[in-house]
C-alpha positions, 0 to 999 in steps of 0.5 A: 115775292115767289121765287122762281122755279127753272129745271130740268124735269125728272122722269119716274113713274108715280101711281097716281094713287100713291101718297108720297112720304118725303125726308129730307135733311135740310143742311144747316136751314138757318135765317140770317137773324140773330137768336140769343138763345142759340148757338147760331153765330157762324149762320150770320152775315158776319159769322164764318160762313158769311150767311147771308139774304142772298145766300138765303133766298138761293137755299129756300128757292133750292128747297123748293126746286127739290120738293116739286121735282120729288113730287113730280106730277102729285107734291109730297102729302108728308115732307119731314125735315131736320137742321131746320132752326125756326118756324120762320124759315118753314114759313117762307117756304111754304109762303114764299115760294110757289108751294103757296099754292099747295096749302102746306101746313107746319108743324114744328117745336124749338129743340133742345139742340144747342146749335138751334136745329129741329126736326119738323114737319109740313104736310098738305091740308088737302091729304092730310089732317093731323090728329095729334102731335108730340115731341119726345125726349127718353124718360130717365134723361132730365130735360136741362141735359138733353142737348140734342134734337127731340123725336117728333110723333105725328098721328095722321088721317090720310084717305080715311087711314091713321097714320103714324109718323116719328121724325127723327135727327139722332145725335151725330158721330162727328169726332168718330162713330162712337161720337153720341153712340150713348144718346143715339142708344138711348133715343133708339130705345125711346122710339121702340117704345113708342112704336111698341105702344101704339101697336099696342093700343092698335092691336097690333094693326098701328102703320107706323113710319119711322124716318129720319137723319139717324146718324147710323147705317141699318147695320149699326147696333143703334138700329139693331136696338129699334129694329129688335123684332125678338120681343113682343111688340111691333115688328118694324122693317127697315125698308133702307136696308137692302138699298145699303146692301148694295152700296147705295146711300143718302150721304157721302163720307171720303167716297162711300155712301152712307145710308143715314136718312132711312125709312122703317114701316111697321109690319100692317103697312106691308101686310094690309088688305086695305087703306094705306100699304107700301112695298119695298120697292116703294122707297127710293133715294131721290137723286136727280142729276141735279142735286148730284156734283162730281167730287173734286176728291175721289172718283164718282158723284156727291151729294151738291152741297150748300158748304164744302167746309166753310166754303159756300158751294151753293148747291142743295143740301149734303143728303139727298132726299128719301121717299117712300110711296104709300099705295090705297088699297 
């Protein structure tokens, strides 16, 4: 069965030459079976949060709605997700709703998260051919005590480019921010490595994209750890940093919004004389009326959230979607 898709269209200009990076933290994207190897008890119709077929198929049809209002009049080449539990619920997204016409392709690998969430990816076999992928926990943490989610490398060929993406979903600092200040230190130096390398093997000319739920602004020290450009190796430049300068965000705590899902580029896409390039301008936090509510506890609009608490709420997700706009030079 397709679900059906009815909205209001949203406006913006989109070159349509451009090759659209989407992120996108999904809120708790579990199905409504039972996996005795994951924490997923509360994500069940007799869990606390009554989860439930219908309930489902609302969140998969919301999903969808988002991902075709974010492409506009060209669907997403790239869309990284996280609190994803399986390959199943990406499948019935992909299959399951109109994006069956699009010829979405998944990559994804079970975490280590204890609650069952993964980070992973669905790109559009017509733009992009992947290359080669990985998942990457830091080297000194022995793997039976890594208890969060993995760092998924992509290496892409879009319009005769290579492309590398790292999809993060750092640990999160429920319990205060210094809650998994040690392990998101740990994976941001992890990633700095990486990047490191392939700018490396690249000589120095690797377009690299690093995007994510980090669970951190741009000012906190974890970000300062992976954007640390005084070392040699690859200069990375958080293109969420002036946005969050201004106030906005992509998740809203007690009034305040946050920049937490964020996109950082390595110096060659900003620089290049040709293949894939962005700008600064070319990130945006997507953020329709739609995906918007007012909050029922302090002034302004909150991201339309699936759960308020345990509360089902019915909406999309508690972040919104960022996305970053690739130009072909």
């Amino acid at each position: 069965m397709l679900f059906a898709l009815t909205f209001a269209g949203h406006t913006q200009e989109n070159d349509g030459s451009a090759v659209r990076i989407m992120f996108y933290n999904t809120e708790n994207l579990f199905d409504t079976s039972d996996d005795s190897l994951k924490d997923d008890n509360d994500f069940l119709p007799g869990g606390v949060m009554r989860w439930n077929h219908t309930r489902y198929y609302n969140k998969i049809n919301s999903l969808y709605k988002t991902i075709i209002a974010a492409g506009e009049w060209n669907l997403p080449a790239v869309i990284a997700l996280c609190e994803v539990e399986n390959r199943k619920v990406l499948e019935d997204l992909i299959s399951k709703t109109y994006l069956s016409k699009y010829d979405y392709q998944i990559i994804h690998e079970e975490s280590a998260d204890q609650r069952g969430i993964d980070v992973c990816l669905i790109y559009r076999k017509e733009s992009a051919e992947v290359l080669d992928f990985s998942y990457h926990i830091p080297d000194h943490i022995r793997s039976e005590d890594f208890r969060t989610r993995s760092v998924l490398y992509t290496r892409l060929l879009i319009h005769e480019d290579t492309l590398h993406i790292l999809v993060n979903h750092w640990p999160s600092r429920r319990g205060g921010a210094l809650a998994g200040e040690d392990m998101r230190m740990k994976i941001a130096g992890m990633v700095k490595g990486i990047c490191d390398s392939i700018g490396l093997a690249g000589n120095g000319l690797a377009k690299i994209i690093v995007c994510g739920d980090f669970n951190c602004t741009p000012d906190d020290i974890e970000m300062k750890v992976l954007m640390n450009n005084e070392r040699s190796g690859m200069a990375l430049y958080n293109l969420s940093g002036v946005p969050a300068e201004k106030g906005e965000g992509s998740y809203r705590y007690k009034g305040i919004w946050e920049m937490i899902d964020q996109v950082i580029v390595s110096e060659p896409l900003l620089i290049t004389d040709s293949g894939l390039s962005t700008s600064p301008d070319r990130f945006k936090i997507f953020n329709p009326g739609f995906l918007l509510e007012k909050d029922p506890l302090y002034p302004g609009f909150s991201p339309f959230a699936t759960y308020r608490g345990y509360r089902y709420h019915g909406g999309f997700s508690d972040h919104l979607p960022v996305i970053l706009d690739l130009k072909i030079k």
